[in-house]
C-alpha atoms as an extended CHARMM CRD file, in Angstrom:
* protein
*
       257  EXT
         1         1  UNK       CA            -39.5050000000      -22.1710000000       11.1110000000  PROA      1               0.0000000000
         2         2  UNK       CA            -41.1870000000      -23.1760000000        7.8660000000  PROA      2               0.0000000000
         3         3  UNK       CA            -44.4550000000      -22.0490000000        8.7320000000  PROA      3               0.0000000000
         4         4  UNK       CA            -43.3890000000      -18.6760000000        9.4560000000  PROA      4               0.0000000000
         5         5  UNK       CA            -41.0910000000      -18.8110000000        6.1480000000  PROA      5               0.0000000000
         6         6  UNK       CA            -44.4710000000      -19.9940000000        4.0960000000  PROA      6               0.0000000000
         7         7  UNK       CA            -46.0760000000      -17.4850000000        5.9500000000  PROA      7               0.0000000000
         8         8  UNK       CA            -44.7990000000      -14.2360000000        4.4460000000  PROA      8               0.0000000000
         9         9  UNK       CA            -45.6600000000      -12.4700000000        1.4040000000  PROA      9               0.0000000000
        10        10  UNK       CA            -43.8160000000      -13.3470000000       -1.1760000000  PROA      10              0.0000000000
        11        11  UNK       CA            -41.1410000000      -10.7300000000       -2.0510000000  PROA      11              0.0000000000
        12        12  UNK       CA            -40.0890000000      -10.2240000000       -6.0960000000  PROA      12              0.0000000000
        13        13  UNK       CA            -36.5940000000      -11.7870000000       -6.9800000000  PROA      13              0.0000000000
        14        14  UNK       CA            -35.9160000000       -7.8200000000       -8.6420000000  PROA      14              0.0000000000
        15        15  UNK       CA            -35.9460000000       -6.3850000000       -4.6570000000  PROA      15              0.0000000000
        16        16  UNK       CA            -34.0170000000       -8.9770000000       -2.9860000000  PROA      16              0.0000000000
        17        17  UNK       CA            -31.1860000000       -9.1400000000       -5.9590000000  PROA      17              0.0000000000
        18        18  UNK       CA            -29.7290000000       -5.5180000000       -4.4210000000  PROA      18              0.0000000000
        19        19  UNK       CA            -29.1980000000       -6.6440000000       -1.0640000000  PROA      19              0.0000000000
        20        20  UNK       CA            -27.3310000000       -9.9960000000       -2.3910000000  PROA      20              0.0000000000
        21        21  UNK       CA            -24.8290000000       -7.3820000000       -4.1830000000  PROA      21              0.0000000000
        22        22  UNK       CA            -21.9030000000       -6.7870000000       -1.5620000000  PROA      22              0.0000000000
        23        23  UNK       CA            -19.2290000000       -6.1170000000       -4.5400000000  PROA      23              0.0000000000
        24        24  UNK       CA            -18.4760000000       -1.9790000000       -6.2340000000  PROA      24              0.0000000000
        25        25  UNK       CA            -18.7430000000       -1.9830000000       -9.8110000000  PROA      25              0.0000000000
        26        26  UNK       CA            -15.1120000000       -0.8910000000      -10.1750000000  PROA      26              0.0000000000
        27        27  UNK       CA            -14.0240000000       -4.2110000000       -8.0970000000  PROA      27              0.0000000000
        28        28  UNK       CA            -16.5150000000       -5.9800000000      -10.2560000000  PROA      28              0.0000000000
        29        29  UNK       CA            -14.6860000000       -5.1460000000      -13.7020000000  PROA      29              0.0000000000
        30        30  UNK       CA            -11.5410000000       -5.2380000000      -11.8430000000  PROA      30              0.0000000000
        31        31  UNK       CA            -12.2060000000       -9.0360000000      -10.8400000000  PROA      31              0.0000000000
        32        32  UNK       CA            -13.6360000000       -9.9380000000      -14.2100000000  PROA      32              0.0000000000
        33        33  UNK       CA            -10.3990000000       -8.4540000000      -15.4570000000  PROA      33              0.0000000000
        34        34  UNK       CA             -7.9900000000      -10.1830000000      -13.2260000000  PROA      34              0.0000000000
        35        35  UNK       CA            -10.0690000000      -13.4760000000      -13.4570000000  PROA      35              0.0000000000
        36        36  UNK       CA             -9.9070000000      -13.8690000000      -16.9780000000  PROA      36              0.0000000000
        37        37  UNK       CA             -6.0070000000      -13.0300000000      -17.3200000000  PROA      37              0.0000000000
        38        38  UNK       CA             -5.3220000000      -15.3990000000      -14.7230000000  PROA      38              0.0000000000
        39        39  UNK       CA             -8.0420000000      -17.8870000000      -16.3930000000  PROA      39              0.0000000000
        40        40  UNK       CA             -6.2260000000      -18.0180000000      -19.8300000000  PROA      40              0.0000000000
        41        41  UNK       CA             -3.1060000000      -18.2070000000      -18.2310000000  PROA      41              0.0000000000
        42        42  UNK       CA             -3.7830000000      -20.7690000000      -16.2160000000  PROA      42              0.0000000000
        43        43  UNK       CA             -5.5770000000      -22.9480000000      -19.2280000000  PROA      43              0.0000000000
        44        44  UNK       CA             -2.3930000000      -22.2910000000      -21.3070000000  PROA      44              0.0000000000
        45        45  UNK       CA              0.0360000000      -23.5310000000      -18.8670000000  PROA      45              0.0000000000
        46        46  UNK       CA             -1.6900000000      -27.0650000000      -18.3810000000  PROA      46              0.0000000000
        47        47  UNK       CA             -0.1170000000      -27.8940000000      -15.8530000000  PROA      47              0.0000000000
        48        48  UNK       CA             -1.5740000000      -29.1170000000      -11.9160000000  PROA      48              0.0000000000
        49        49  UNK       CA             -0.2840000000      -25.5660000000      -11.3300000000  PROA      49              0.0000000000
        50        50  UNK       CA             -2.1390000000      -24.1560000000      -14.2170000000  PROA      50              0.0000000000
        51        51  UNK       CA             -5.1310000000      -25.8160000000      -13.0470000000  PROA      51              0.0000000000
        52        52  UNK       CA             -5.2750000000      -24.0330000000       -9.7550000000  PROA      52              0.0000000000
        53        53  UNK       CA             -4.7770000000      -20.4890000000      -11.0560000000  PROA      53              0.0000000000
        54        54  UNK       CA             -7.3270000000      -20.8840000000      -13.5120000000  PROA      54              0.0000000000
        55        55  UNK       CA             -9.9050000000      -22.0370000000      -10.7780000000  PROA      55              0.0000000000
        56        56  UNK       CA             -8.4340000000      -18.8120000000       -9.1130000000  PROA      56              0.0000000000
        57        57  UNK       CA             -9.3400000000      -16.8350000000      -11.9390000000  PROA      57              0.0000000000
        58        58  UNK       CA            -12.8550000000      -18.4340000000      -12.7100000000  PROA      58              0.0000000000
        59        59  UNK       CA            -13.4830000000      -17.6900000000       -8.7850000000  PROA      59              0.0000000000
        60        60  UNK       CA            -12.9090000000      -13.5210000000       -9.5160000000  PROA      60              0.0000000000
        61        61  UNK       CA            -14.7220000000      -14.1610000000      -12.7940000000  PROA      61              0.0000000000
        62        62  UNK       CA            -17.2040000000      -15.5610000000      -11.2620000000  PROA      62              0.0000000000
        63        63  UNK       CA            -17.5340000000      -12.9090000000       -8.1470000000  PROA      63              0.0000000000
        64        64  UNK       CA            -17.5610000000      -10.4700000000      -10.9200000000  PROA      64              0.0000000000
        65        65  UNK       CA            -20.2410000000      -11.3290000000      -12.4920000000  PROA      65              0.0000000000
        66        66  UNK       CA            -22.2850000000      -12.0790000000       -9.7990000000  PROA      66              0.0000000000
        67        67  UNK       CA            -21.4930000000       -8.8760000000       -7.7860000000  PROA      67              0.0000000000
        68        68  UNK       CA            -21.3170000000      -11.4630000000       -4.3700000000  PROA      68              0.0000000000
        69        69  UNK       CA            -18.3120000000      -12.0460000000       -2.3980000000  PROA      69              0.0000000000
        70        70  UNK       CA            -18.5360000000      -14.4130000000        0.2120000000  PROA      70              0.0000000000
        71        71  UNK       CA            -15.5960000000      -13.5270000000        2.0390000000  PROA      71              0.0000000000
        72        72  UNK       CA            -17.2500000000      -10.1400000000        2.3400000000  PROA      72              0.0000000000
        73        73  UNK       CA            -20.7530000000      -11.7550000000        3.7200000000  PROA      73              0.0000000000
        74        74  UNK       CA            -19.1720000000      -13.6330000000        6.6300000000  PROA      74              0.0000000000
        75        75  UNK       CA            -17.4940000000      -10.3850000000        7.4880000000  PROA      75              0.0000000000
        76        76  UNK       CA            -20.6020000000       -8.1180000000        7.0760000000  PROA      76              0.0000000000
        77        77  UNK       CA            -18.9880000000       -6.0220000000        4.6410000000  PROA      77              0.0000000000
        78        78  UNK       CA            -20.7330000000       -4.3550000000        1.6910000000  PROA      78              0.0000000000
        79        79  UNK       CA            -18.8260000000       -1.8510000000       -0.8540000000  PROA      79              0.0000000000
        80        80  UNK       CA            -21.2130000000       -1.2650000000       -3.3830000000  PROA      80              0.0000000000
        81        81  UNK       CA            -21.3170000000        2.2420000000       -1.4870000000  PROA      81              0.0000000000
        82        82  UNK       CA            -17.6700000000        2.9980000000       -2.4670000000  PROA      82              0.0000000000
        83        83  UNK       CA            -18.6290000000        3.7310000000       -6.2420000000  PROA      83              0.0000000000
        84        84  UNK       CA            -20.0900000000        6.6680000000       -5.0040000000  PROA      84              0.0000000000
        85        85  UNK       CA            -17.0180000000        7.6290000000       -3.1110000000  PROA      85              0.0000000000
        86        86  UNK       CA            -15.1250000000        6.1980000000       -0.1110000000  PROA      86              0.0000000000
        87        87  UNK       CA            -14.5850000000        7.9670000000        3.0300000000  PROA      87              0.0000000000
        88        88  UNK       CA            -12.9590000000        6.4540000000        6.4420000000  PROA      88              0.0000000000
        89        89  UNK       CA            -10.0680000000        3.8180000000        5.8440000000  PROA      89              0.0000000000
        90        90  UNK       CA             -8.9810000000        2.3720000000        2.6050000000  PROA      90              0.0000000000
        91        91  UNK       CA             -9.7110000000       -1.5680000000        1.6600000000  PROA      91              0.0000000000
        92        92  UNK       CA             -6.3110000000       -2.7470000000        2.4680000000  PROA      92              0.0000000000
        93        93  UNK       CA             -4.4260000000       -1.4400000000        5.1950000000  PROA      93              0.0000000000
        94        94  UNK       CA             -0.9270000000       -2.4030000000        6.3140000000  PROA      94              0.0000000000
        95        95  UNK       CA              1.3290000000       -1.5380000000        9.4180000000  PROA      95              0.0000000000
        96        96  UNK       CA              4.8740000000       -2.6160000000       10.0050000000  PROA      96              0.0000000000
        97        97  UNK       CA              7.4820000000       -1.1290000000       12.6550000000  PROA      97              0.0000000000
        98        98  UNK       CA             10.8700000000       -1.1770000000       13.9510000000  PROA      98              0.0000000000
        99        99  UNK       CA             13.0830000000       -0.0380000000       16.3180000000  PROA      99              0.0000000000
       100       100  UNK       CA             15.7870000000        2.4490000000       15.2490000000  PROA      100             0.0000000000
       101       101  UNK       CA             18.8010000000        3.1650000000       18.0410000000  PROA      101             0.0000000000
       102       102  UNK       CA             18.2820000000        6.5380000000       16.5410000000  PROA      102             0.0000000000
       103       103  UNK       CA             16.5630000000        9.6530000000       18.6010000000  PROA      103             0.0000000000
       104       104  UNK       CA             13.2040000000       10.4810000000       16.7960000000  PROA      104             0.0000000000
       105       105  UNK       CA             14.4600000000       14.3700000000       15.3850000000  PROA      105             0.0000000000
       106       106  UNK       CA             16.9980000000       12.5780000000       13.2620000000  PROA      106             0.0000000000
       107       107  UNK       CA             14.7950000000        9.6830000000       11.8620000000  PROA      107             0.0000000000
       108       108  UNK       CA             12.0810000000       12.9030000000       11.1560000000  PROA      108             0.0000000000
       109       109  UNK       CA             14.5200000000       15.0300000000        9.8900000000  PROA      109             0.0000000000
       110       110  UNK       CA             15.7110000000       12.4510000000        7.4030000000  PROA      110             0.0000000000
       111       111  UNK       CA             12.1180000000       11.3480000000        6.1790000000  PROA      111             0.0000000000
       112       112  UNK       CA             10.9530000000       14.6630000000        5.8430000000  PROA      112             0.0000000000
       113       113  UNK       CA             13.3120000000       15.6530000000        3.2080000000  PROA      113             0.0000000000
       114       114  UNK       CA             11.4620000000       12.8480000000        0.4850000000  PROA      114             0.0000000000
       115       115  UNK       CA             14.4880000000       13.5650000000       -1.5870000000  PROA      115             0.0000000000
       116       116  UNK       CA             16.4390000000       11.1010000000        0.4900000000  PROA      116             0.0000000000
       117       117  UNK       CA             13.5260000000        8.3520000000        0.2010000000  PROA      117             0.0000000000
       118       118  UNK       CA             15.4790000000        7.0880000000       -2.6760000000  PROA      118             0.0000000000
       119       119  UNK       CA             18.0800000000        6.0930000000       -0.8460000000  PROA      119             0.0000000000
       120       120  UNK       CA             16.1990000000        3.2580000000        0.7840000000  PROA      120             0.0000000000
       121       121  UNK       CA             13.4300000000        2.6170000000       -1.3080000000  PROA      121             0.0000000000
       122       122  UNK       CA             15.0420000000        0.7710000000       -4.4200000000  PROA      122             0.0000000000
       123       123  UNK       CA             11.3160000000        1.0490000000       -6.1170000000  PROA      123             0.0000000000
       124       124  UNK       CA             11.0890000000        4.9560000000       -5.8530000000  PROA      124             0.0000000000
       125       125  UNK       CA             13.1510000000        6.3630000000       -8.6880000000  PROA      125             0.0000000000
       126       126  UNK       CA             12.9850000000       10.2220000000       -7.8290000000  PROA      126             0.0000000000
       127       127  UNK       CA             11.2300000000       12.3870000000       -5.4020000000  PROA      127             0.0000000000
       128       128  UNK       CA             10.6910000000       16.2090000000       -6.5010000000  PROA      128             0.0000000000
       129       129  UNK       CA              9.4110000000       18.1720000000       -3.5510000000  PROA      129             0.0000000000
       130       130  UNK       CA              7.0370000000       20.9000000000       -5.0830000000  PROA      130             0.0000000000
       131       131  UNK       CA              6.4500000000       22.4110000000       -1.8860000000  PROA      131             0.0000000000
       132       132  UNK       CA              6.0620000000       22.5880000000        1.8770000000  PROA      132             0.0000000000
       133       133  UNK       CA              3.1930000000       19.7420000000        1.5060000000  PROA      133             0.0000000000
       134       134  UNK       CA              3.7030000000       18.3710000000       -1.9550000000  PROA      134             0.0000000000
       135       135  UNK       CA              5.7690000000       16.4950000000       -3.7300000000  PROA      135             0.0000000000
       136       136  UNK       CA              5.9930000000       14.5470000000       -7.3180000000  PROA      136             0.0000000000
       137       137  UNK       CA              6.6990000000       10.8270000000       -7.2810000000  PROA      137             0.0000000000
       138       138  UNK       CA              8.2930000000        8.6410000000       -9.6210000000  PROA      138             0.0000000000
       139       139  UNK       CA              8.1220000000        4.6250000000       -8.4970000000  PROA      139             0.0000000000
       140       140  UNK       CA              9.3990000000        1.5500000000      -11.0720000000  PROA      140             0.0000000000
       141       141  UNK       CA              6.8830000000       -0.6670000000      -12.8910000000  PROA      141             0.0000000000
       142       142  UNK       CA              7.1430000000       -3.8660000000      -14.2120000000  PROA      142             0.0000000000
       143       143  UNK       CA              8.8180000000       -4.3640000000      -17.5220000000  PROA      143             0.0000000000
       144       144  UNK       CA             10.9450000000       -0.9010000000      -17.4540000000  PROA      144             0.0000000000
       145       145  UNK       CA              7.2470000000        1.2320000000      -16.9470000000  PROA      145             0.0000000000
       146       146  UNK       CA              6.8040000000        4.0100000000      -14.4210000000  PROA      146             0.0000000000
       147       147  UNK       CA              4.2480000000        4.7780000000      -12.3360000000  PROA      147             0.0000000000
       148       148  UNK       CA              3.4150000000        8.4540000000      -11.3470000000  PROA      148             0.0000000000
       149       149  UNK       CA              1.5980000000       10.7690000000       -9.4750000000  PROA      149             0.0000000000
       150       150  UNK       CA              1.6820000000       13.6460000000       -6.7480000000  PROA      150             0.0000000000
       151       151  UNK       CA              1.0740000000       13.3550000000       -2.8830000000  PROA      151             0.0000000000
       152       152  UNK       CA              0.2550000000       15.8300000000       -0.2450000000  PROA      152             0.0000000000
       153       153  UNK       CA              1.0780000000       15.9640000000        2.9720000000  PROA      153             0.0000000000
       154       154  UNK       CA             -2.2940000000       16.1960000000        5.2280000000  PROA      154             0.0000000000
       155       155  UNK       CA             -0.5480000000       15.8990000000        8.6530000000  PROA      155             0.0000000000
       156       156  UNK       CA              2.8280000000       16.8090000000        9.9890000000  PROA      156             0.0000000000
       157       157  UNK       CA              3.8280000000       16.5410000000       13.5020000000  PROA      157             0.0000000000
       158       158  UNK       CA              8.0220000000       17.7700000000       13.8020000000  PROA      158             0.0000000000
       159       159  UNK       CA              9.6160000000       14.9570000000       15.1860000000  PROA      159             0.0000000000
       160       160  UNK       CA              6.4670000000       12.6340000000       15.5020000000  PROA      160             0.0000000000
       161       161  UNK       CA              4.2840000000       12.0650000000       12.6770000000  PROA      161             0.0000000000
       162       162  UNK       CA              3.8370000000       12.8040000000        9.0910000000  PROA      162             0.0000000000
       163       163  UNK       CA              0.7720000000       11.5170000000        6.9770000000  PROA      163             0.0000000000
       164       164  UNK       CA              0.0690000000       11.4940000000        3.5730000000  PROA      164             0.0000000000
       165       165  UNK       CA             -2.1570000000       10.7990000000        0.5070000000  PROA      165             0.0000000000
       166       166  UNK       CA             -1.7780000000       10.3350000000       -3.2510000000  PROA      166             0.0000000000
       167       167  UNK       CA             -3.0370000000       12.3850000000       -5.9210000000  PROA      167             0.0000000000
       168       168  UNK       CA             -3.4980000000       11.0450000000       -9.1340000000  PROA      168             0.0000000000
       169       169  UNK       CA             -1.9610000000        7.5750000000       -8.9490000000  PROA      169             0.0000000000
       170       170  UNK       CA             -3.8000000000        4.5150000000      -10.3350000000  PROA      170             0.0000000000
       171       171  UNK       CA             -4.1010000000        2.6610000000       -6.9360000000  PROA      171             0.0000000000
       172       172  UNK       CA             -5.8780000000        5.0220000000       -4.0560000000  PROA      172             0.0000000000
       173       173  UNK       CA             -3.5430000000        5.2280000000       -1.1710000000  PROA      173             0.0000000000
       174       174  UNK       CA             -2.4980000000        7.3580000000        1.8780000000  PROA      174             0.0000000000
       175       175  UNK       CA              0.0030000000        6.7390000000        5.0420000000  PROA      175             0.0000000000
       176       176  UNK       CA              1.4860000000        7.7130000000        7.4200000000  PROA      176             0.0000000000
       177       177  UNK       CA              4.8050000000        7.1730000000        9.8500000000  PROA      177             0.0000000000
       178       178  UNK       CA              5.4060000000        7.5230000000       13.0740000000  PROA      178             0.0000000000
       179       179  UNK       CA              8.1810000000        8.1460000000       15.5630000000  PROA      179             0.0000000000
       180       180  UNK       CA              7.7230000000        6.8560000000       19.0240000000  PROA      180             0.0000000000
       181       181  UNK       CA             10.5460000000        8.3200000000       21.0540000000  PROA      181             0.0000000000
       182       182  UNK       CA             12.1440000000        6.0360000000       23.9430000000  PROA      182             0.0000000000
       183       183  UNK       CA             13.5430000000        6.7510000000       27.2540000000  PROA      183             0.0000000000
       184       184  UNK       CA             16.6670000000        4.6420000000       25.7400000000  PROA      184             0.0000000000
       185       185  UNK       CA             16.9780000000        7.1520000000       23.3320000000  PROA      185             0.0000000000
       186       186  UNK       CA             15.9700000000        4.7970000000       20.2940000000  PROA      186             0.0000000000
       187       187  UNK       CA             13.0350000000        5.1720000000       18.3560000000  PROA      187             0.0000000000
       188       188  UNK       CA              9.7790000000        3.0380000000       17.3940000000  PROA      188             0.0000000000
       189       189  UNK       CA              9.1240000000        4.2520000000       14.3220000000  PROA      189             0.0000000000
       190       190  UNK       CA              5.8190000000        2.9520000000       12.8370000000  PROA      190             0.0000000000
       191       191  UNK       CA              4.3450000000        3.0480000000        9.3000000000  PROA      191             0.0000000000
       192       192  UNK       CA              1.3220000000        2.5470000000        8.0470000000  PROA      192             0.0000000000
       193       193  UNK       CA             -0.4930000000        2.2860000000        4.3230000000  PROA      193             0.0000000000
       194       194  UNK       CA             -3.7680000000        2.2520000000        3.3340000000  PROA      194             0.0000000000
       195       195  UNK       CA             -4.8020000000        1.7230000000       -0.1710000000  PROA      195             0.0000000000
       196       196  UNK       CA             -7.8990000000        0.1440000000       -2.4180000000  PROA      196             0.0000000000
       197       197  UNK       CA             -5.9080000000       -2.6630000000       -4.4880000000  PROA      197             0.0000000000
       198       198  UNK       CA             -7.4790000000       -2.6890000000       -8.1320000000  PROA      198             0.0000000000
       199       199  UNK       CA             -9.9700000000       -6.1830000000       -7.8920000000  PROA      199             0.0000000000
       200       200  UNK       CA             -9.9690000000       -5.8580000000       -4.1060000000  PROA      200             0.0000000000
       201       201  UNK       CA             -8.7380000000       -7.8470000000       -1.0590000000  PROA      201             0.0000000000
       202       202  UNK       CA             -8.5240000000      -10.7620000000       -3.1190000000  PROA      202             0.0000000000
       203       203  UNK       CA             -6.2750000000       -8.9990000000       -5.5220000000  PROA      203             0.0000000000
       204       204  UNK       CA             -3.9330000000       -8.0710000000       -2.9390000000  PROA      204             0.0000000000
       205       205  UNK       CA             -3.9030000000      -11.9000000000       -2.0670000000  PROA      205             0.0000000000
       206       206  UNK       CA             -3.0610000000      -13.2060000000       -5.4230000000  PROA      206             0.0000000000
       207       207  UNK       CA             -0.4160000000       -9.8020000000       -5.5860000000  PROA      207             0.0000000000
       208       208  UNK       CA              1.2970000000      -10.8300000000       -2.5580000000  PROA      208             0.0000000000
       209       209  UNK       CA              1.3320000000      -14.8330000000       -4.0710000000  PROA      209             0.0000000000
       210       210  UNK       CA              3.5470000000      -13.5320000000       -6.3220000000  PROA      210             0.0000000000
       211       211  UNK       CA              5.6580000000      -11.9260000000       -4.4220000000  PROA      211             0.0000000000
       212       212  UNK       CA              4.8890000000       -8.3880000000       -4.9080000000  PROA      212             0.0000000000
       213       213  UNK       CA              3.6220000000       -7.9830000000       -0.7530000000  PROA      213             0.0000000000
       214       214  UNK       CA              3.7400000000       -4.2410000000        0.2660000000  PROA      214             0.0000000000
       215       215  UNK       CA              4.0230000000       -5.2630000000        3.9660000000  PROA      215             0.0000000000
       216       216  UNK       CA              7.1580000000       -6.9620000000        3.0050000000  PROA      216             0.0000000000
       217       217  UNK       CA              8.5220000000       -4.0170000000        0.8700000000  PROA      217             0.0000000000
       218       218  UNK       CA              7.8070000000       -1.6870000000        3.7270000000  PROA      218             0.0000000000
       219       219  UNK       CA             10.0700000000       -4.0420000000        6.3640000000  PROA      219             0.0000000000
       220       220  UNK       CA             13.2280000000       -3.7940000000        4.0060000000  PROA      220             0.0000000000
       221       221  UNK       CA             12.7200000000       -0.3980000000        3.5840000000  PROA      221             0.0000000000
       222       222  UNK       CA             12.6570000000        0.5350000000        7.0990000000  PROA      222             0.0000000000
       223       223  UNK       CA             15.6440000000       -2.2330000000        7.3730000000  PROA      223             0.0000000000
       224       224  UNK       CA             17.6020000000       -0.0010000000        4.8480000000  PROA      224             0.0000000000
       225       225  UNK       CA             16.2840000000        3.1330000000        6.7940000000  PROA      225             0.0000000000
       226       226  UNK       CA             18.1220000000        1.6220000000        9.9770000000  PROA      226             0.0000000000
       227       227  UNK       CA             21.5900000000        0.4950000000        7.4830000000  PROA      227             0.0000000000
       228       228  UNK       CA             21.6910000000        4.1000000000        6.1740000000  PROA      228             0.0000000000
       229       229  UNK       CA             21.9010000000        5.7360000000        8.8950000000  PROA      229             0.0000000000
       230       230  UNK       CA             24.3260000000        3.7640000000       10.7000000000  PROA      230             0.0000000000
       231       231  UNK       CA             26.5270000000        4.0560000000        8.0120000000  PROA      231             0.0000000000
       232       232  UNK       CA             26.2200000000        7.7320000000        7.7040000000  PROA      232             0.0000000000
       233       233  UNK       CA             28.7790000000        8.6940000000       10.4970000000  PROA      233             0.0000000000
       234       234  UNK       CA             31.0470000000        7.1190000000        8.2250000000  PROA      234             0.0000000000
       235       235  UNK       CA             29.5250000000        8.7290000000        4.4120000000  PROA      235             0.0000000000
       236       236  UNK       CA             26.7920000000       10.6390000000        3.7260000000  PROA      236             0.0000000000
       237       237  UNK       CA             25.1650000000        7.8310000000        1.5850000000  PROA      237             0.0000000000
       238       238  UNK       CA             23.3530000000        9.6640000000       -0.8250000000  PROA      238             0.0000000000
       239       239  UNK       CA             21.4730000000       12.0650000000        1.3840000000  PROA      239             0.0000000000
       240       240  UNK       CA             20.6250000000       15.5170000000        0.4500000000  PROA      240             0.0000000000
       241       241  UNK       CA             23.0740000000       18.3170000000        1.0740000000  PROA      241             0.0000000000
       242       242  UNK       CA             21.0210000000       19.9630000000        3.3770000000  PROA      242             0.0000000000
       243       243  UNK       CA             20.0040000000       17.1460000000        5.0910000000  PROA      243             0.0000000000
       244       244  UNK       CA             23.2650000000       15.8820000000        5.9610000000  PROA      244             0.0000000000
       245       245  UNK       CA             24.2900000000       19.0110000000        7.7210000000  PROA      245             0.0000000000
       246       246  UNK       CA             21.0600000000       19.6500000000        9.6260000000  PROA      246             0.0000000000
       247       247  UNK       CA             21.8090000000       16.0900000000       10.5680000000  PROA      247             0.0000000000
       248       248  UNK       CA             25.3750000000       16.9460000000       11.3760000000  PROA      248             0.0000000000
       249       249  UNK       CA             26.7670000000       14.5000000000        9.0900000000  PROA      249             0.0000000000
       250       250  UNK       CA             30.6680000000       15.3070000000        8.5980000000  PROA      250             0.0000000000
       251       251  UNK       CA             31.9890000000       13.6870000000        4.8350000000  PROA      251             0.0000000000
       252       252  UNK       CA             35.0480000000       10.9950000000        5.7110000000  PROA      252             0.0000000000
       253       253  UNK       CA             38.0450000000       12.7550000000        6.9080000000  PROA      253             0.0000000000
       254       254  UNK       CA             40.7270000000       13.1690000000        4.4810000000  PROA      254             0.0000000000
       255       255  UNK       CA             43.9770000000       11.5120000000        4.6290000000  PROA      255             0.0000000000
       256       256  UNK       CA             47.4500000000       12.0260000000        4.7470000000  PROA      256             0.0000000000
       257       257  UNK       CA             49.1570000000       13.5780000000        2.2080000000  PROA      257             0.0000000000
């Protein structure tokens, strides 16, 4: 093995420095970004705590700079590609499900009005549907901020499936959800996000260390999705109108006089 190694021509350290590069420039800044928040931070706090987020932060720095991940080597991944734009999946996706005792036109029916999205999603502050395939969102930030942008439907299956993708939002993402219909009359209903985290994968691990996980988000939601609707029989819990009716939600029956 080292004779063959001595053996070859010599190759200039300029040539072999792309091929060592497995990190996008936008994840670079976004890592040296990230890194040195989380560095000063951590310094600041001194504290055994403080300690490990600044090594956590001097890490990103570090992969920054370099342009190397090695979490990305031992998987054979390379996104230095993606600067020139992305196409297939997103970095980070994320799939949760549940069973509803719900048949799938009513779960459908209630999801495809995003008006009513509200109603579960505590984050989402309005939904104005612009058309047939797009709609304006409005979603709660940190410290009182907002967080905007439009999305467009790209697939819509009545009763089965509708996918989406954002326009204009800060973090890249699409998704989709799905109703499985059951011979028990319930329904599996399935959804599934895709998005590029700003900093990358390890971004979206230090995110979800503090507590800001989507996958979790997207279980209470659907956990609220299944609350709502057994409550509706009972009130109409914030739908829309024309939802409720198409639903055949009745309001609570008035009483005696």
């Amino acid at each position: 093995m080292q004779l063959t190694q001595m053996g070859r021509p010599s190759t200039p350290q300029s040539a072999s420095m792309p091929r060592s590069v497995n990190v996008g420039n936008g994840e670079r800044l976004a890592s040296i970004i990230l890194g040195s928040g989380l560095l000063a931070f951590g310094l600041a706090r001194r504290s055994r705590s403080g300690w490990g987020l600044a090594a956590t932060g001097a890490t990103l720095v570090y992969r920054g700079l370099r342009g190397n991940c090695a979490v990305y080597r031992a998987l054979g991944i390379n996104r230095t590609s993606h600067d020139e734009g992305r196409s297939g999946n997103l970095g980070v996706k994320i799939e949760r499900e549940l069973s509803i005792e719900e048949p799938a036109d009513k779960l459908y029916g209630f999801w495809r009005d995003f008006r009513n999205l509200p109603t579960i999603m505590p984050n989402v502050e309005s939904v104005t549907v612009q058309s047939d395939t797009r709609s304006h969102w409005v979603v709660k930030g940190p410290i009182g901020s907002t967080f905007e942008w439009d999305a467009e439907i790209i697939n819509d299956k009545p009763n089965e499936l509708i996918a989406w993708r954002a326009d204009g939002s800060l973090v890249e993402h699409a998704g989709s959800v799905n109703f499985e219909a059951r011979p028990d009359g319930s329904t599996l209903v399935r959804v599934e996000l895709q998005y590029n985290p700003p900093g990358g994968e390890l971004a979206h691990m230090v995110t979800a260390l503090f507590g800001a996980d989507p996958g979790a988000r997207i279980e209470e939601d659907l956990g609220r999705l299944k609350e709502a609707l057994g409550r509706a029989q009972e009130d109409r819990d914030g739908l829309q109108p024309a939802t409720a009716s198409a639903l055949g939600y009745r309001p609570p029956a008035a009483g005696p006089r």
